[in-house]
mmCIF file of the N, C-alpha and C atoms, coordinates in Angstrom:
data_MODEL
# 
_entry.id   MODEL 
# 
loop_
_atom_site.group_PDB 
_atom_site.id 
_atom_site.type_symbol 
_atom_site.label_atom_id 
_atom_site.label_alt_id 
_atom_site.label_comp_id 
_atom_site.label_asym_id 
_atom_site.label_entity_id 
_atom_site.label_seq_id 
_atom_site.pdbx_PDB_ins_code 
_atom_site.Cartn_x 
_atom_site.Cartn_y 
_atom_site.Cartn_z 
_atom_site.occupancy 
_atom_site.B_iso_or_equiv 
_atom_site.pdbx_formal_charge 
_atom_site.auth_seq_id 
_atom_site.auth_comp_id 
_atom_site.auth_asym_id 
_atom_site.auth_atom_id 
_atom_site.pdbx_PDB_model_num 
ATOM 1   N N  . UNK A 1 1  ? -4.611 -11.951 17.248  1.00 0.00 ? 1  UNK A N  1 
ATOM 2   C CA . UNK A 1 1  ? -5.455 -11.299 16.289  1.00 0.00 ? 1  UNK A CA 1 
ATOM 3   C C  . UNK A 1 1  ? -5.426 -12.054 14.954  1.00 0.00 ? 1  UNK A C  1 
ATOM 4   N N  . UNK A 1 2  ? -4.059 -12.232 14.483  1.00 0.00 ? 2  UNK A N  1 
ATOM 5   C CA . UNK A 1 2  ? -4.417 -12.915 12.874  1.00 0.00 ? 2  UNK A CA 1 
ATOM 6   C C  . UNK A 1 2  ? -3.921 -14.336 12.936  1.00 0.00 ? 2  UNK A C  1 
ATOM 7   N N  . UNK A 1 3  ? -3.416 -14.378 14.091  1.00 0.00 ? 3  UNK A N  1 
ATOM 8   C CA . UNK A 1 3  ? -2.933 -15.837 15.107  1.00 0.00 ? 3  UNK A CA 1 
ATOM 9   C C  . UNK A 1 3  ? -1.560 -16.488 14.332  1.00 0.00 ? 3  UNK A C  1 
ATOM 10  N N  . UNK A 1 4  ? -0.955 -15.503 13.505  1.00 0.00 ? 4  UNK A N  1 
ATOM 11  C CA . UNK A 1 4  ? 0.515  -15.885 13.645  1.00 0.00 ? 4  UNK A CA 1 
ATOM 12  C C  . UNK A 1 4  ? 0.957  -16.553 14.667  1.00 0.00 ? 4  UNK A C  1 
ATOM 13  N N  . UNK A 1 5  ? 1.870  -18.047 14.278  1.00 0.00 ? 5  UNK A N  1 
ATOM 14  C CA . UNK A 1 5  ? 2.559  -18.485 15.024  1.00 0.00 ? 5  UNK A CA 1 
ATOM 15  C C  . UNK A 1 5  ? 3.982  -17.513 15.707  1.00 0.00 ? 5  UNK A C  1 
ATOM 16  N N  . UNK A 1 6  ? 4.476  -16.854 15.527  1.00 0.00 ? 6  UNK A N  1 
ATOM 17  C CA . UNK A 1 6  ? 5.110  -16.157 16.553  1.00 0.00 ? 6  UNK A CA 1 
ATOM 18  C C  . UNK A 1 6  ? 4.713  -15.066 17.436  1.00 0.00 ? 6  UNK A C  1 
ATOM 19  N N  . UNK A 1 7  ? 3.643  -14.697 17.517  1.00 0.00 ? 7  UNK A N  1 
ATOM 20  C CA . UNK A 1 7  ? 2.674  -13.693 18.407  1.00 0.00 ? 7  UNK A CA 1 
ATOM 21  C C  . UNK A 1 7  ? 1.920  -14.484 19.652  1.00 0.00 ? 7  UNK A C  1 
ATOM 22  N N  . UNK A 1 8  ? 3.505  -15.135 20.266  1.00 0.00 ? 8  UNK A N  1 
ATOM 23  C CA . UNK A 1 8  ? 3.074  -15.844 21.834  1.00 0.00 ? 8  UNK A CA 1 
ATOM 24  C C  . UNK A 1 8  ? 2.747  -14.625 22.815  1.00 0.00 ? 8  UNK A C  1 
ATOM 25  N N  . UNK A 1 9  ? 2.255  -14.391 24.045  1.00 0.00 ? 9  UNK A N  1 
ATOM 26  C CA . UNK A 1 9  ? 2.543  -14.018 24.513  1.00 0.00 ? 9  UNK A CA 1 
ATOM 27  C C  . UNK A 1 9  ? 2.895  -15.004 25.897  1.00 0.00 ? 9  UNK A C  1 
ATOM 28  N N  . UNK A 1 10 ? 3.727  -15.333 26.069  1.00 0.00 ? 10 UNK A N  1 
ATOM 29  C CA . UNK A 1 10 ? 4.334  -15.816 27.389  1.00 0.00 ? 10 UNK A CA 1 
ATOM 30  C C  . UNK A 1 10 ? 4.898  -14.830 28.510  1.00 0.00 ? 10 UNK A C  1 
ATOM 31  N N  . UNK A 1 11 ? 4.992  -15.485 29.962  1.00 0.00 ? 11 UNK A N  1 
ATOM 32  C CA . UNK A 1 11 ? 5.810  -14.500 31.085  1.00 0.00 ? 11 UNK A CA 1 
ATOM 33  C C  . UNK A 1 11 ? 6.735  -14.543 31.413  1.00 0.00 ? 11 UNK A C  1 
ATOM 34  N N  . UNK A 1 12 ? 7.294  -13.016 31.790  1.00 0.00 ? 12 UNK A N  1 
ATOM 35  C CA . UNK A 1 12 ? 8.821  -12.772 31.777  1.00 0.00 ? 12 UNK A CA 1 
ATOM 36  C C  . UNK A 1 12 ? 8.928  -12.102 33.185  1.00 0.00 ? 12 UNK A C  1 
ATOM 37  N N  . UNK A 1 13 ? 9.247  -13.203 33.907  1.00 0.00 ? 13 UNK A N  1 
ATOM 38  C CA . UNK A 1 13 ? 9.395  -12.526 35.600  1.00 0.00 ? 13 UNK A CA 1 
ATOM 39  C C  . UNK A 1 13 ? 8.260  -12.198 35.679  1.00 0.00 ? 13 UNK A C  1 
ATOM 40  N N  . UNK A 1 14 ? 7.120  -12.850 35.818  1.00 0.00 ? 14 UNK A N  1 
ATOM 41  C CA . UNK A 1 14 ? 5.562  -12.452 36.297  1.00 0.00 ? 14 UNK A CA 1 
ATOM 42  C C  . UNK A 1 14 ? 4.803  -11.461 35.354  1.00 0.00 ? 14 UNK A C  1 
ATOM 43  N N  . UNK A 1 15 ? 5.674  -11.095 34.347  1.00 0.00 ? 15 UNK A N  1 
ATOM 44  C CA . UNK A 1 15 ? 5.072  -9.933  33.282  1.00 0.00 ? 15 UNK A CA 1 
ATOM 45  C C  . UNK A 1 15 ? 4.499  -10.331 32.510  1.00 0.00 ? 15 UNK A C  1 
ATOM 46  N N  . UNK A 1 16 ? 2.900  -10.275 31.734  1.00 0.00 ? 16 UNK A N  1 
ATOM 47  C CA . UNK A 1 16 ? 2.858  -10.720 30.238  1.00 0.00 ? 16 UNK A CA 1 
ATOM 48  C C  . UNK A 1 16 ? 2.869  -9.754  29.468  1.00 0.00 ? 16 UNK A C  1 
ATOM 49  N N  . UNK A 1 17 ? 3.710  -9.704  28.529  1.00 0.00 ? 17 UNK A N  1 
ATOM 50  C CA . UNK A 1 17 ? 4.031  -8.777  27.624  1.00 0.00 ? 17 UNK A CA 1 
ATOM 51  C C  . UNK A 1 17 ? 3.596  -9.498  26.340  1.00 0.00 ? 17 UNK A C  1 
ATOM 52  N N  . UNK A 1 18 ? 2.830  -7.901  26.052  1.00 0.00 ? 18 UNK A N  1 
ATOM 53  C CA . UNK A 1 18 ? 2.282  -8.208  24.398  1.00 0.00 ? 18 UNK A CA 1 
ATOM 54  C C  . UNK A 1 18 ? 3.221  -8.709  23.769  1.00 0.00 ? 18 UNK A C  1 
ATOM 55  N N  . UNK A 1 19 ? 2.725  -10.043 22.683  1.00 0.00 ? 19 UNK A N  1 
ATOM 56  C CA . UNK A 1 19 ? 4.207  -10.029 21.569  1.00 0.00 ? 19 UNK A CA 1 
ATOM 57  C C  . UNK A 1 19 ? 4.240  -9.240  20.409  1.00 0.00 ? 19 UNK A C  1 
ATOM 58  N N  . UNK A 1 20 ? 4.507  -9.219  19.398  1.00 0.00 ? 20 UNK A N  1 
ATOM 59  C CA . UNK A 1 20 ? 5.329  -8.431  18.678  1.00 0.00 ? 20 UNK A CA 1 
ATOM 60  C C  . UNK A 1 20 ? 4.054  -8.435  17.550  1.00 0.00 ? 20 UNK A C  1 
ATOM 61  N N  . UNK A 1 21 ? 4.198  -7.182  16.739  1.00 0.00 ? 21 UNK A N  1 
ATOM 62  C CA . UNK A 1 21 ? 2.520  -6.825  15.456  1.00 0.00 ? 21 UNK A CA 1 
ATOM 63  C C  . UNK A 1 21 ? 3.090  -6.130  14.671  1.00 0.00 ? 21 UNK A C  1 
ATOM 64  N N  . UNK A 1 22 ? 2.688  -6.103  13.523  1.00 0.00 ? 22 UNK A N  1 
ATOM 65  C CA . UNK A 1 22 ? 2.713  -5.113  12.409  1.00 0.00 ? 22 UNK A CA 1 
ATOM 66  C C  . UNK A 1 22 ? 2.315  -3.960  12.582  1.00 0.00 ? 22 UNK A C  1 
ATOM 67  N N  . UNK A 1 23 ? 2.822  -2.812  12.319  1.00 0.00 ? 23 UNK A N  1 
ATOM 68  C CA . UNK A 1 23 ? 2.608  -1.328  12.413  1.00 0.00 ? 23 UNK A CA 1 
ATOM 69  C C  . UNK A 1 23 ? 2.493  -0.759  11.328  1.00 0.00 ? 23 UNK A C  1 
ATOM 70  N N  . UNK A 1 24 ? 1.978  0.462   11.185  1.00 0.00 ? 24 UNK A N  1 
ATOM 71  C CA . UNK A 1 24 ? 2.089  1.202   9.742   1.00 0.00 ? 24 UNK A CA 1 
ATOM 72  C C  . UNK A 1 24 ? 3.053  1.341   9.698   1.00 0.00 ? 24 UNK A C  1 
ATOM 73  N N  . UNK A 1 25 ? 3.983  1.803   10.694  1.00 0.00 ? 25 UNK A N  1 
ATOM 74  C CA . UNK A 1 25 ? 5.532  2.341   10.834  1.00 0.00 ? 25 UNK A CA 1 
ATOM 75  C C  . UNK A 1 25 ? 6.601  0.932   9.791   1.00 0.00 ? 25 UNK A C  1 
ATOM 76  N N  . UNK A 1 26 ? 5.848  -0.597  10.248  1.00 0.00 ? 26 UNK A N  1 
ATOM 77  C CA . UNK A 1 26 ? 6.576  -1.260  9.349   1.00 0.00 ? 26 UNK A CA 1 
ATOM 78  C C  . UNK A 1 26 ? 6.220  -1.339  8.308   1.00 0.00 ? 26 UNK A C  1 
ATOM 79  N N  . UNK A 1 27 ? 5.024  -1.121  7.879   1.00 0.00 ? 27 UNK A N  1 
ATOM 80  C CA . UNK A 1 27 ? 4.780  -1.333  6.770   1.00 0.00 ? 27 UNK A CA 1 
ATOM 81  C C  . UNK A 1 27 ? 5.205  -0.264  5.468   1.00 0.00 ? 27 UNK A C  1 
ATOM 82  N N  . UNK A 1 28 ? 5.270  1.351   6.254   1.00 0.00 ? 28 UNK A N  1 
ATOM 83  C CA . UNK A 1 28 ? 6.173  2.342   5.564   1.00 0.00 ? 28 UNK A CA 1 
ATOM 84  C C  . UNK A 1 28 ? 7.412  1.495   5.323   1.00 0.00 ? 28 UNK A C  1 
ATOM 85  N N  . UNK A 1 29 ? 8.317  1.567   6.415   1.00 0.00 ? 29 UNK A N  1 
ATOM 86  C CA . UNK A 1 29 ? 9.782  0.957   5.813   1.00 0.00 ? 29 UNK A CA 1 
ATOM 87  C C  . UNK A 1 29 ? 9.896  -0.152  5.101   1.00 0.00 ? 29 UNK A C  1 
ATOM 88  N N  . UNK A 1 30 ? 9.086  -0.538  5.140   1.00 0.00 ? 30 UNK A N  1 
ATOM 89  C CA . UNK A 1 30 ? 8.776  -2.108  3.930   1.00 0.00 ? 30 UNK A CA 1 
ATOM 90  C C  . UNK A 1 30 ? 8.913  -1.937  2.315   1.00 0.00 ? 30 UNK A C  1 
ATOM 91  N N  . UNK A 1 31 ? 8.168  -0.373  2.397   1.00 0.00 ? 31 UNK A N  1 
ATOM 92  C CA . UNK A 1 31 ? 7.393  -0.382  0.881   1.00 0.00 ? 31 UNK A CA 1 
ATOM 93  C C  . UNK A 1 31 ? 8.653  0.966   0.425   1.00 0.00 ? 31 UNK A C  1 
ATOM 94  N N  . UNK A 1 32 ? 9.138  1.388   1.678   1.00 0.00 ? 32 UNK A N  1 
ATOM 95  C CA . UNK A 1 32 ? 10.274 2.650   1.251   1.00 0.00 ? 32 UNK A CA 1 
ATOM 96  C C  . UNK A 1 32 ? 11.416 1.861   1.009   1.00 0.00 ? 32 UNK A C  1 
ATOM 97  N N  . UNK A 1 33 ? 12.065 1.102   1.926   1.00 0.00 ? 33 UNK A N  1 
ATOM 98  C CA . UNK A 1 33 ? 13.094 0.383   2.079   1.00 0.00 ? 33 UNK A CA 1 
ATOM 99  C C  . UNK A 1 33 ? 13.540 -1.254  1.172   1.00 0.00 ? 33 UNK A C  1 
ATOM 100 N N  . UNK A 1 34 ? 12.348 -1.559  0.339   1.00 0.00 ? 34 UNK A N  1 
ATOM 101 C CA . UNK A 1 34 ? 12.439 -2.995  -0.331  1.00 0.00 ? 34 UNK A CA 1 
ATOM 102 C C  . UNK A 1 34 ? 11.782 -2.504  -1.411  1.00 0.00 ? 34 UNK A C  1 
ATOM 103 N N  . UNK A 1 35 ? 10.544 -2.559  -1.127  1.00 0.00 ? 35 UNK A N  1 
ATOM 104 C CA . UNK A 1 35 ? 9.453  -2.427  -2.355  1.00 0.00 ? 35 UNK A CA 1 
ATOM 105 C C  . UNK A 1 35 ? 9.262  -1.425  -3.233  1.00 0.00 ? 35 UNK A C  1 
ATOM 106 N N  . UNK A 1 36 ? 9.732  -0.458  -2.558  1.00 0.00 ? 36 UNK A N  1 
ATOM 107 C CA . UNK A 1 36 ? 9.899  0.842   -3.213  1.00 0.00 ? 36 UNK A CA 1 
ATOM 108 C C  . UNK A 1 36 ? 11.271 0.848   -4.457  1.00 0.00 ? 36 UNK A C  1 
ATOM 109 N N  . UNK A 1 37 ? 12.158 0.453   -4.076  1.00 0.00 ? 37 UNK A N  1 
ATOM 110 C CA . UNK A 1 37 ? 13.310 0.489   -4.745  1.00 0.00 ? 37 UNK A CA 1 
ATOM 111 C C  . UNK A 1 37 ? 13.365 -0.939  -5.820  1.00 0.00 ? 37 UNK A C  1 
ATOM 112 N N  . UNK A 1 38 ? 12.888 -1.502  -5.138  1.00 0.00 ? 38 UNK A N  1 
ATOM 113 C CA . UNK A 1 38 ? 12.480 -3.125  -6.192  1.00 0.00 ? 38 UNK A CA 1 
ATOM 114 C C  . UNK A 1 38 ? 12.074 -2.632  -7.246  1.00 0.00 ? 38 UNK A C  1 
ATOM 115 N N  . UNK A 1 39 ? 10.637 -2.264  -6.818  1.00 0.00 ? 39 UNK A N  1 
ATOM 116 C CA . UNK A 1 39 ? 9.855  -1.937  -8.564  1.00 0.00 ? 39 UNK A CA 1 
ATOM 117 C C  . UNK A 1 39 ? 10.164 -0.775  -8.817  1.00 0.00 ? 39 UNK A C  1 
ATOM 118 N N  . UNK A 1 40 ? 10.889 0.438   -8.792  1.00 0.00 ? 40 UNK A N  1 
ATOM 119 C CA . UNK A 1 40 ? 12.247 0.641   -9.150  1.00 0.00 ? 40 UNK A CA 1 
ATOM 120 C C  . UNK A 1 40 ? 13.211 0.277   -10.070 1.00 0.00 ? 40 UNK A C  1 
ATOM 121 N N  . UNK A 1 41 ? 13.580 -0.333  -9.891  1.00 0.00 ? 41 UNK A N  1 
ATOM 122 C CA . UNK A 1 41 ? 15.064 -1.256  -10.364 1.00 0.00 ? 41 UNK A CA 1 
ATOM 123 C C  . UNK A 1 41 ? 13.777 -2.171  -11.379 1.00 0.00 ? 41 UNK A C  1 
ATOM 124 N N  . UNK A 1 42 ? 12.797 -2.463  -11.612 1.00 0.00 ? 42 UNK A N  1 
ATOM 125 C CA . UNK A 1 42 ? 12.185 -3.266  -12.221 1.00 0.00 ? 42 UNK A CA 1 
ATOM 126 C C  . UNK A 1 42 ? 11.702 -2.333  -13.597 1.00 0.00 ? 42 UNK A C  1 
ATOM 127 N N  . UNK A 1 43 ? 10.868 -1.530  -13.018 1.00 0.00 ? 43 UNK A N  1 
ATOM 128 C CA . UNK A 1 43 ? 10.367 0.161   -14.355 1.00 0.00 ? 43 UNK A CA 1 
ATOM 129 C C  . UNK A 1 43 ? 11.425 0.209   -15.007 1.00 0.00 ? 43 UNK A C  1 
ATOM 130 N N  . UNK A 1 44 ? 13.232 0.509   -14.569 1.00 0.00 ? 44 UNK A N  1 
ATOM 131 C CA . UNK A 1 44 ? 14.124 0.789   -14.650 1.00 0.00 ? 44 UNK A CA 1 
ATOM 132 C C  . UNK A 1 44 ? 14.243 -0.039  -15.962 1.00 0.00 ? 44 UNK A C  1 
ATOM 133 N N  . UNK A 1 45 ? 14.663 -0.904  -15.591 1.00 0.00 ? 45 UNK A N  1 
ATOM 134 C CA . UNK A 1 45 ? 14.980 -2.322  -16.390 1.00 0.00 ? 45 UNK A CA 1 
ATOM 135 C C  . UNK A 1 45 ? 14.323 -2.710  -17.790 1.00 0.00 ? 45 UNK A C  1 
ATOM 136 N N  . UNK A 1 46 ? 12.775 -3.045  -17.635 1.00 0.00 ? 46 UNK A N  1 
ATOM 137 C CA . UNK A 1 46 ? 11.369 -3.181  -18.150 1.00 0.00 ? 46 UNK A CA 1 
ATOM 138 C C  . UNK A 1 46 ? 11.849 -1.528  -19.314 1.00 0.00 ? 46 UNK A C  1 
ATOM 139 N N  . UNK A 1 47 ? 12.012 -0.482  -18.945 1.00 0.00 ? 47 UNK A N  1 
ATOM 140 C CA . UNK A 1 47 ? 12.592 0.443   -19.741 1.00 0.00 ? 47 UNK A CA 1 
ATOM 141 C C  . UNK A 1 47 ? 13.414 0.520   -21.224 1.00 0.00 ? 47 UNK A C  1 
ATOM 142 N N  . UNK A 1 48 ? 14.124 0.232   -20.390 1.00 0.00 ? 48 UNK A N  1 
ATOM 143 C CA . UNK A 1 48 ? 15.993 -0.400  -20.692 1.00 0.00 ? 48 UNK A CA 1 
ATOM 144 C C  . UNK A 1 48 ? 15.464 -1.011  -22.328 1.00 0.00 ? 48 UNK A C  1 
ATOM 145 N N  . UNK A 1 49 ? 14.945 -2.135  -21.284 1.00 0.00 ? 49 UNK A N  1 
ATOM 146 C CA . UNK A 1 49 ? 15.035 -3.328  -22.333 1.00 0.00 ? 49 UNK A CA 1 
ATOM 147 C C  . UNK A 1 49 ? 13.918 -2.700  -23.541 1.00 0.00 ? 49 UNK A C  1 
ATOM 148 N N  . UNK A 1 50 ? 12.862 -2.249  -23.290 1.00 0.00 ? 50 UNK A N  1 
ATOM 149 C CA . UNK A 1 50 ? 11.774 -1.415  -24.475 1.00 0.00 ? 50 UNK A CA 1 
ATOM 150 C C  . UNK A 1 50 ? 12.687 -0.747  -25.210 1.00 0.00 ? 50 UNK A C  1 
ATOM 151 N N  . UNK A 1 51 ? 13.697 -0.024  -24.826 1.00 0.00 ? 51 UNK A N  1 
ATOM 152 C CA . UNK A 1 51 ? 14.574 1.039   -25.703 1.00 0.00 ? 51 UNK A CA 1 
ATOM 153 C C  . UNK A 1 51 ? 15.616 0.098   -26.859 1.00 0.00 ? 51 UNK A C  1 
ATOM 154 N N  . UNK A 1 52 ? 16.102 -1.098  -25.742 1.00 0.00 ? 52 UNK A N  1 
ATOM 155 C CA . UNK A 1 52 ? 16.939 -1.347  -26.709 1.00 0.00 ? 52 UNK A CA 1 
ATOM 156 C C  . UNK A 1 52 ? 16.430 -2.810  -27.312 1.00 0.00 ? 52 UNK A C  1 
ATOM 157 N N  . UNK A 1 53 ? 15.656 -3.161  -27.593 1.00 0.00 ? 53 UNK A N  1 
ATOM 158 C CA . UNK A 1 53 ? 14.958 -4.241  -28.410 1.00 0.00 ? 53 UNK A CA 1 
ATOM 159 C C  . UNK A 1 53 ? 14.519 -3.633  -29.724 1.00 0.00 ? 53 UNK A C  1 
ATOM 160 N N  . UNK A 1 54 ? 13.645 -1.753  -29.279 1.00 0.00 ? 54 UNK A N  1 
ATOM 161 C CA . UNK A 1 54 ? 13.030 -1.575  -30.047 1.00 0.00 ? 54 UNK A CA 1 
ATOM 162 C C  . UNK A 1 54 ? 13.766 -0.642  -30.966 1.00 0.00 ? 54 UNK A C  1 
ATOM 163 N N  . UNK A 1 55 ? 15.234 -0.093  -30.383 1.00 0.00 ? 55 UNK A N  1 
ATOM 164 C CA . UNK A 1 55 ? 16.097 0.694   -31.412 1.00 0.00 ? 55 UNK A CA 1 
ATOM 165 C C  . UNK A 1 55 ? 17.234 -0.354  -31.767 1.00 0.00 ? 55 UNK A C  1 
ATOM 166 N N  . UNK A 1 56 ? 17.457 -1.027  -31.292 1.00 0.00 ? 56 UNK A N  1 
ATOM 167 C CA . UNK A 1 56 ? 18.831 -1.652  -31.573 1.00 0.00 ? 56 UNK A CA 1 
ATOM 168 C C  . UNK A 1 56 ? 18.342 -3.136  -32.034 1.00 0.00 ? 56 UNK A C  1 
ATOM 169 N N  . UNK A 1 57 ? 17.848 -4.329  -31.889 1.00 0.00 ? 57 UNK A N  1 
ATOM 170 C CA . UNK A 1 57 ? 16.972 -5.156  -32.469 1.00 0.00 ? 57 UNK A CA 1 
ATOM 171 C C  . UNK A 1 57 ? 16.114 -4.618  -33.890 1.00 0.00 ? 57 UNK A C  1 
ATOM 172 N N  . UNK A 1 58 ? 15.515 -4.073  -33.487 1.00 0.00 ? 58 UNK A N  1 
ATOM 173 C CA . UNK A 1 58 ? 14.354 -3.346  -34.379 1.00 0.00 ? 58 UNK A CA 1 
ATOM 174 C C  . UNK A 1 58 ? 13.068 -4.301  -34.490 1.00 0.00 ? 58 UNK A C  1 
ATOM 175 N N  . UNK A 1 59 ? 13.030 -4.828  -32.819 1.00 0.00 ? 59 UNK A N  1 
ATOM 176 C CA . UNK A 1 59 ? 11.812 -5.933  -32.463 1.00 0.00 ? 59 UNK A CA 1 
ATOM 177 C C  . UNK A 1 59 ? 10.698 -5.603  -31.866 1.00 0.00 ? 59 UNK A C  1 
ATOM 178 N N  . UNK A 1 60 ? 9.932  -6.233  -31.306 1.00 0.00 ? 60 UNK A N  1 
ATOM 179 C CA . UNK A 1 60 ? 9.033  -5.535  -30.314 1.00 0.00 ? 60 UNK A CA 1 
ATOM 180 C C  . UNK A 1 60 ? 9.227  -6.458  -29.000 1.00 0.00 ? 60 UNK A C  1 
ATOM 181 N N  . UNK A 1 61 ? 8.978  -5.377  -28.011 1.00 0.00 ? 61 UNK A N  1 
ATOM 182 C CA . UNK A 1 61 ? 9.393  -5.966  -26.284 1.00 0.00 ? 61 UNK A CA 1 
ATOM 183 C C  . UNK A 1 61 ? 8.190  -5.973  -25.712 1.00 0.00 ? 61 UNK A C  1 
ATOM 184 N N  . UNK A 1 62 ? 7.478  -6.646  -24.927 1.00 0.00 ? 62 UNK A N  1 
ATOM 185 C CA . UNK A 1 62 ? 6.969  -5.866  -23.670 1.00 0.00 ? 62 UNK A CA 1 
ATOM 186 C C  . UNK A 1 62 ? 5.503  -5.522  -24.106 1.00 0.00 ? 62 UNK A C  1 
ATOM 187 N N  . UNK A 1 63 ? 4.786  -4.890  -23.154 1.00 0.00 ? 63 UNK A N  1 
ATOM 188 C CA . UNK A 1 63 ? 3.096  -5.195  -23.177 1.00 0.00 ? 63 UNK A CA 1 
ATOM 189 C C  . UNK A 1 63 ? 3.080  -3.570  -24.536 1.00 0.00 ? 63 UNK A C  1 
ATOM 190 N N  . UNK A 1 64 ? 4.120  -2.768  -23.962 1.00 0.00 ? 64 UNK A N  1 
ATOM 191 C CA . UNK A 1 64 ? 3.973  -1.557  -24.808 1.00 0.00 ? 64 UNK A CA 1 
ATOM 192 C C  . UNK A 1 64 ? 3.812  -1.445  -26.265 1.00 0.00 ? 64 UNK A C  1 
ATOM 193 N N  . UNK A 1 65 ? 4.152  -2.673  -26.897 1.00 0.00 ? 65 UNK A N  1 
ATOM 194 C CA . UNK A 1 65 ? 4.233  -3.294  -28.188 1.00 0.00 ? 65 UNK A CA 1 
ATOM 195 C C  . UNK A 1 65 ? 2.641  -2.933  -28.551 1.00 0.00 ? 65 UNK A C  1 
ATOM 196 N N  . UNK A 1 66 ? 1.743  -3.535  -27.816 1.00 0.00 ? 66 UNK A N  1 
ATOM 197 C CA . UNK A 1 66 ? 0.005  -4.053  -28.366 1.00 0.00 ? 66 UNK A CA 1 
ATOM 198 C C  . UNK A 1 66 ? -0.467 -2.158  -28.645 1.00 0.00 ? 66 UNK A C  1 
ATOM 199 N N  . UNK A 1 67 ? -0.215 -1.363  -27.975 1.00 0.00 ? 67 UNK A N  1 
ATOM 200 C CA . UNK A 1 67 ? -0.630 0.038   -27.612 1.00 0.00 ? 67 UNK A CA 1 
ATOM 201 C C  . UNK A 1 67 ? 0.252  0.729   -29.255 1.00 0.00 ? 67 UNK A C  1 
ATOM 202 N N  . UNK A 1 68 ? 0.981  0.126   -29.752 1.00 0.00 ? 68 UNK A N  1 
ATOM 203 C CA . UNK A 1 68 ? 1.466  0.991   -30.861 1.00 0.00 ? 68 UNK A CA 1 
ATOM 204 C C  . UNK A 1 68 ? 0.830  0.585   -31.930 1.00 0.00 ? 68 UNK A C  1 
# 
C-alpha cells in the first residue's frame, strides 16, 4: 500500500501472510505513550522557563512576550 520497505510479504511453509501495517491501535499508543507525554514535558518546561525569566530575570521569554 504505501510500499514501505519492510511490508514483504513472503512464504512461511506454503502460507502468505500479510506483513505487518499501521493501525489506529498504533497510532493511539504512539501519541498516548511518546507524544503525549513529550509535549508534555515540553508545555511543562516552555512554562517553567516564562515564569522564571519573567519573575526572577525580569526579561522577556518566549512567543508570550509579543501578546503583552
Amino acid at each position: 500500500m504505501l510500499g514501505l520497505p519492510f511490508r514483504r510479504s513472503t512464504p512461511v511453509k506454503g502460507v502468505v501472510a500479510e506483513g505487518p501495517r499501521f493501525t489506529l491501535w498504533a497510532g493511539l499508543y504512539f501519541f498516548g505513550f511518546v507524544a503525549g507525554p513529550f509535549l508534555l514535558a515540553c508545555l511543562a518546561l516552555d512554562i517553567g522557563f516564562y515564569f522564571l525569566f519573567k519573575n526572577v530575570f525580569n526579561s522577556c521569554y518566549g512567543v508570550l512576550c509579543f501578546f503583552e
